[in-house]
N, C-alpha and C positions, 0 to 999 in steps of 0.2 A: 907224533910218531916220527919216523926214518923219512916218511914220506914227506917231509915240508908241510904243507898245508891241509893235505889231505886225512881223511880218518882212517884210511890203511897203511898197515904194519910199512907195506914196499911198493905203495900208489900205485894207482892206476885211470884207468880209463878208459872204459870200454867203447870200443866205435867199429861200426859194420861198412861194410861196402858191395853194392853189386859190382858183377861181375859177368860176361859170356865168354865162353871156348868154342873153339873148332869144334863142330859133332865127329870129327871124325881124328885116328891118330895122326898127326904127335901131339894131339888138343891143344893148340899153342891158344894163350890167350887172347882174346879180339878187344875189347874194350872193358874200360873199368868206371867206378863211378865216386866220386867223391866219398870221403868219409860222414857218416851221419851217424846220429845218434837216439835211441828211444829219448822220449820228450818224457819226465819227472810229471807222475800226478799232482805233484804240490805245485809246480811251475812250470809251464809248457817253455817258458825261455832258459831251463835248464836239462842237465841230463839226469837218467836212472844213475847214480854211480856203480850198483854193479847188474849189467844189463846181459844177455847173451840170447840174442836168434839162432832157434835150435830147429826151425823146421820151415820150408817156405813150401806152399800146394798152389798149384792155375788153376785158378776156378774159372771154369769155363760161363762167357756173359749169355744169361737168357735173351733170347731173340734175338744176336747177332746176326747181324746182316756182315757178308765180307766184304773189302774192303776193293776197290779196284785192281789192285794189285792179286786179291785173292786170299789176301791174308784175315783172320780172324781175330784179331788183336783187340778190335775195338768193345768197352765194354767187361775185357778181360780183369779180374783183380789177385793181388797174390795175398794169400794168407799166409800170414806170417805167424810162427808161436814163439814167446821167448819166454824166460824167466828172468825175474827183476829181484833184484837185493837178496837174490838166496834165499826166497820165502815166500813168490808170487808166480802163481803162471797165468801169461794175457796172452791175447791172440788182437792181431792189429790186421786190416787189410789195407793195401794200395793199389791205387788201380796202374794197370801195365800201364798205361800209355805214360804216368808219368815216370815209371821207371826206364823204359828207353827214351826218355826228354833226360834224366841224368847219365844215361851213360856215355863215356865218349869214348871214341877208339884208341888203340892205341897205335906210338907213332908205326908208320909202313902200313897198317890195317886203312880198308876205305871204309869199313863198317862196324856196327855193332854186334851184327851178326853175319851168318853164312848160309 
């Protein structure tokens, strides 16, 4: 194809990233997280080539206890839904704690969040 190597017409590559805003306006963005990819059921050391996260839910953790701080975080998981190669729909969960371990601020920002 056009695309070099790949088996689409005009290549591609799907990749996602978290992401937090200001809750309040001008919701400027606070931090971002590396690009990542769904893991390919034939090879977890590959990607879906065509992948798309179309919904993310907090599922709130059974019998969390908060945290000193007062926060509720621990335990927490995000479900995620995508569809995969135009012909699958899966549902993945991650737990929060490690999505704020990948986010970092961005420059001028002290934190991830607000």
């Amino acid at each position: 194809g056009k695309g070099g190597d790949t088996p689409f017409q005009f290549g591609s590559q799907y990749t996602h990233f978290f992401y937090t805003m200001q809750p309040v306006y001008p919701f400027r963005l606070l931090a971002t997280s590396r690009e990542f990819c769904v893991a390919s059921s034939q090879s977890e050391d590959d990607c879906e080539s065509v992948q798309f996260i179309s919904g993310a839910v907090l599922e709130a953790a059974r019998n969390a206890t908060p945290t000193a701080d007062g926060q509720q975080g621990q335990g927490q998981q995000l479900l995620l839904s995508m569809g995969i190669n135009d012909c699958e729909a899966k549902l993945a969960r991650i737990p929060m704690a490690r999505v704020w371990e990948m986010l970092r601020p961005l420059p001028g920002e002290k934190d991830a969040c607000q």
